[in-house]
C-alpha positions as CSV (number, residue, x, y, z in Angstrom):
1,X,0.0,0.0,0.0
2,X,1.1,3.4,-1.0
3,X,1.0,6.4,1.3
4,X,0.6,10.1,2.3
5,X,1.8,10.9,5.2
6,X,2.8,13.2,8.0
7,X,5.0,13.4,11.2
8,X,3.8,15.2,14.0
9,X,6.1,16.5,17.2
10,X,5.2,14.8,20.4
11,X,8.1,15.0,23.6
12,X,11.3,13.4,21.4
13,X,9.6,11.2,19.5
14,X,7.1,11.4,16.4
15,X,3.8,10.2,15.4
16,X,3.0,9.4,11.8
17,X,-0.1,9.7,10.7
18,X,-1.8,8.5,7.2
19,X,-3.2,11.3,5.2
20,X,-4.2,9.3,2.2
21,X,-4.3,5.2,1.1
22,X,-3.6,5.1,-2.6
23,X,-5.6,2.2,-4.4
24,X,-5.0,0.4,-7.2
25,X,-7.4,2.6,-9.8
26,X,-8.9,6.0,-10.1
27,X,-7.3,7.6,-7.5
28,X,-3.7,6.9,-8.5
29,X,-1.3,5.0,-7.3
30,X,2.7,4.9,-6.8
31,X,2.7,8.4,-5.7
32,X,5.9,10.0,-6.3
33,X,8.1,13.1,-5.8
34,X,7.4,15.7,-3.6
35,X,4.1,17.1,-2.2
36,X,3.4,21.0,-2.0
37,X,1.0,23.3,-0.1
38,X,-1.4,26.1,-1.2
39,X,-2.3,28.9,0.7
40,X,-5.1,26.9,2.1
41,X,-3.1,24.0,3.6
42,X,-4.2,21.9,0.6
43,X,-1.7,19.6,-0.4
44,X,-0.9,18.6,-4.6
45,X,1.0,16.0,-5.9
46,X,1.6,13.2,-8.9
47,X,0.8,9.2,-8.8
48,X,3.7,7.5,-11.3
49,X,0.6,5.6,-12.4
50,X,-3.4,4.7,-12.2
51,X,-5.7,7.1,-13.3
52,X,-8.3,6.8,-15.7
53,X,-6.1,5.6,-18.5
54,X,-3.4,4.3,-16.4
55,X,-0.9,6.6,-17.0
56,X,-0.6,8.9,-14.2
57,X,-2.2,11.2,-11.8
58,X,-2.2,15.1,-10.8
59,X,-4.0,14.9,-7.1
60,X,-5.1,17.6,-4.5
61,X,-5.6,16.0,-0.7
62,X,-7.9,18.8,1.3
63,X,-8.2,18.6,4.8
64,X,-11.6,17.4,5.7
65,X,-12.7,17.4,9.5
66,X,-10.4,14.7,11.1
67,X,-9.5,13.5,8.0
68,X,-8.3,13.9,4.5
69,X,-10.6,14.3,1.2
70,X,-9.0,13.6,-2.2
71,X,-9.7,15.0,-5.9
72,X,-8.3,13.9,-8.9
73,X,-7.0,16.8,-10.9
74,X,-6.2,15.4,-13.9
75,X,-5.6,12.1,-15.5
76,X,-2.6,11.5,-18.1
77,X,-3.8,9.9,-21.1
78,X,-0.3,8.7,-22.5
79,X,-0.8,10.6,-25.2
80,X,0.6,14.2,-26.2
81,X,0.1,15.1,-22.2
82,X,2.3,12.6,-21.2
83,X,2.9,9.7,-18.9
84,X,4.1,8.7,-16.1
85,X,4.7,11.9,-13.7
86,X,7.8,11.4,-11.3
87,X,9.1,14.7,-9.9
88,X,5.8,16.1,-8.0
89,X,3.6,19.1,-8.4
90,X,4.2,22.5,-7.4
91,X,1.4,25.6,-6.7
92,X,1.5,29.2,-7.3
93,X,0.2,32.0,-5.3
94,X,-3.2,32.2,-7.8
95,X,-3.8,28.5,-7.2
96,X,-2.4,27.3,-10.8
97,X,-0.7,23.5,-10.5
98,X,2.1,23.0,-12.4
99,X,3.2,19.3,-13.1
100,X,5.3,17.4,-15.6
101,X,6.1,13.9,-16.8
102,X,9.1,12.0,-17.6
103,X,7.7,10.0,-20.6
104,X,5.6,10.7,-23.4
105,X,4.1,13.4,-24.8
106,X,4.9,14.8,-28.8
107,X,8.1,14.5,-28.8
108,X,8.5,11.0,-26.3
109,X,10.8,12.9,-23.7
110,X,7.9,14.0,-21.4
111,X,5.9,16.9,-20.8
112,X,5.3,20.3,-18.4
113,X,1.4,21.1,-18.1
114,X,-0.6,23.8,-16.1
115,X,-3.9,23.0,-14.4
116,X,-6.0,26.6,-13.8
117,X,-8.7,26.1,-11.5
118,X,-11.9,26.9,-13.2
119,X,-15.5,26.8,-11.4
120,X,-15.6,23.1,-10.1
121,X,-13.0,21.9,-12.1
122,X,-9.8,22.2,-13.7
123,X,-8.3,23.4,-16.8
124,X,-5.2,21.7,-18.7
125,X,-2.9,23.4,-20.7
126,X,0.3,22.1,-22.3
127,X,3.6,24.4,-21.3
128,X,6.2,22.4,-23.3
129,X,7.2,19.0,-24.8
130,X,10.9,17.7,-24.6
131,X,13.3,15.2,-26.4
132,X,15.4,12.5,-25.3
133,X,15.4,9.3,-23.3
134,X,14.1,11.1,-19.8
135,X,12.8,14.7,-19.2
136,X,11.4,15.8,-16.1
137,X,12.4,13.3,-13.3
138,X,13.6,14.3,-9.9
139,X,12.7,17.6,-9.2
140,X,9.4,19.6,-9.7
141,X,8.9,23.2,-11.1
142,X,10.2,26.2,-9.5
143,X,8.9,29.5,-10.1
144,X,10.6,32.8,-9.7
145,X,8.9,36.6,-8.7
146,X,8.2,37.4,-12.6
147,X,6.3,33.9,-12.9
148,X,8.8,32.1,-14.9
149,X,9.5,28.4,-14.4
150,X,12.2,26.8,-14.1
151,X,13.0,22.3,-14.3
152,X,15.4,20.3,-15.5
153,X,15.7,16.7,-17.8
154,X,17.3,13.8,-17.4
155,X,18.8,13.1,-20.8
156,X,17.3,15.7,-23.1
157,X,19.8,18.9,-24.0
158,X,22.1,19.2,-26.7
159,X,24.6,16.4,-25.8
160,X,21.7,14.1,-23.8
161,X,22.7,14.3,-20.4
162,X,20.1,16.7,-19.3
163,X,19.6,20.0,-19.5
164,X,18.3,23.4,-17.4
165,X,15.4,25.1,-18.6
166,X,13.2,28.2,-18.0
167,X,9.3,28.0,-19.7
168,X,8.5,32.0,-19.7
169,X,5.0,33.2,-19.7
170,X,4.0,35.0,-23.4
171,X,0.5,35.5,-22.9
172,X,-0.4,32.8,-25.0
173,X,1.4,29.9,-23.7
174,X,5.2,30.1,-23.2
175,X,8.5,29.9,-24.1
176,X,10.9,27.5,-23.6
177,X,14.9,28.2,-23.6
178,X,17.4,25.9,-22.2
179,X,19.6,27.6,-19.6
180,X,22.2,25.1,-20.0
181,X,23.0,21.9,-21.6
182,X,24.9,19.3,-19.5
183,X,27.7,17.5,-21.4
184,X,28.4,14.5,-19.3
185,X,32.2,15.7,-17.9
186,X,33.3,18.4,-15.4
187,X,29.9,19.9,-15.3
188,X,27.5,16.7,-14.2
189,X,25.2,14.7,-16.3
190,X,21.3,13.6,-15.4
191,X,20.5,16.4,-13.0
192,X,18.3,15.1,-10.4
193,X,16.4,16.8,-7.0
194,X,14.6,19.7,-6.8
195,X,15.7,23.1,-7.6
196,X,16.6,26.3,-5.3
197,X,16.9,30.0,-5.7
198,X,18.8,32.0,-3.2
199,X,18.0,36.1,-2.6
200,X,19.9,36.8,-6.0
201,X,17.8,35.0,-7.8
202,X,20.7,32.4,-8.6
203,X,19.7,29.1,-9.0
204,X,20.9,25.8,-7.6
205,X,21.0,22.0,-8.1
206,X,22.8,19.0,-8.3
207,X,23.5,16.0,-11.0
208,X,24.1,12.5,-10.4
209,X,26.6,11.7,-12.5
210,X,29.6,13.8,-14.2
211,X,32.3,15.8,-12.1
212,X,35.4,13.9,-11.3
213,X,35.4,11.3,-14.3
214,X,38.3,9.3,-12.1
215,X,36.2,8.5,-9.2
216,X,34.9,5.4,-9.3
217,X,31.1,5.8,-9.0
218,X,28.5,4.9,-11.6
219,X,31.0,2.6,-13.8
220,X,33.0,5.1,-14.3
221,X,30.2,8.2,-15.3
222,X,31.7,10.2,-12.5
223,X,30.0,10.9,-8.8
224,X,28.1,13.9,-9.8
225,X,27.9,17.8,-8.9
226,X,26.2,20.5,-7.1
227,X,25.6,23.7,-9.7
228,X,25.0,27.1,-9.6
229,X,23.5,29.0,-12.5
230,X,23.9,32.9,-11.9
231,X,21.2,35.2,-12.4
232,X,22.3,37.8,-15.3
């Protein structure tokens, strides 16, 4: 059985208790990556798979008397959405979801989508489509003060060993411009985690393979890096 859950304080120790039992259909299951609040104390988050066409889950768990309510937000298809979500779901200020999957979508290296809350329901939009074997894995969405997002891939970029991007709002949709493209030496390959900005707006991350080619992790890929990218 797959879990929610949460840790409460008590003297030295902890108590855990079980926000949510994942099932084996339309409410998801696997869930994976991280879980985020809203302003509300709702929390939002990804199942790897379930769903109506078994391919993955967005999911909202609202705090319901002593107890926890769950809503489906949106089910992947497997089509040009995507499938199988891994990194999580992240909310903005406005209570917009932003998600992503590793797999899938037009292009087969996975998606980024926006759900906008609208009446009773939810509205989908697709953000961007990457390449290669893996895009968004480890780490969900960040946004910054202008609205912009920022993610990384596994093994899309230029060279295939994962790249930074930034999706930039353009009233229409938005843009999509990789930051930088990771080329498997010195500077990392597969980024993986969630991303952090600091006060400068510099940005922050780590990959798990690359960096020291002569240590003797990952058959010889390197033991990865932690990265900075610097705000211009």
């Amino acid at each position: 059985m797959r879990v929610a859950f949460k840790f409460t304080k008590s003297g030295n120790s902890w108590n855990e208790t079980v926000l949510w039992n994942f099932g084996e259909g339309s409410d998801g299951t696997i869930p994976i990556g991280s879980i985020n609040f809203d302003g509300s104390g709702n929390l939002y988050g990804e199942t790897y798979s379930g769903g109506a066409s078994n391919a993955g889950t967005v999911f909202q768990l609202v705090p319901s008397g002593s107890g926890w309510t769950e809503n489906i937000l949106y089910n992947f298809t497997g089509g040009a959405d995507g499938t199988q979500p891994w990194a999580g779901a992240m909310v903005d200020s406005a209570g917009n979801v932003y998600a992503t999957t590793h797999l899938g979508g037009m292009d087969g290296g996975g998606t980024a989508i926006k759900l906008t809350p609208s009446g009773n329901g939810w509205n989908y939009s697709l953000m961007a489509a990457f390449t290669g074997t893996f895009g968004p894995r480890f780490g969900h969405l960040v946004m910054d003060h202008a609205g912009n997002l920022y993610g990384t891939t596994q093994n899309d970029g230029t060279f295939g060993f994962g790249n930074i991007f930034k999706l930039t709002p353009n009233g229409n949709g938005y843009n999509y411009v990789s930051l930088y493209d990771f080329t498997g030496g010195a500077d990392g390959a597969q980024p993986k985690g969630n991303l952090v900005f600091d006060a400068q707006g510099n940005l922050y991350g780590t990959a798990a393979e690359g960096g020291n080619l002569t240590q003797s992790c990952n058959s010889g890929a390197g033991c990865g890096v932690v990265w900075e990218i610097t705000s211009p």
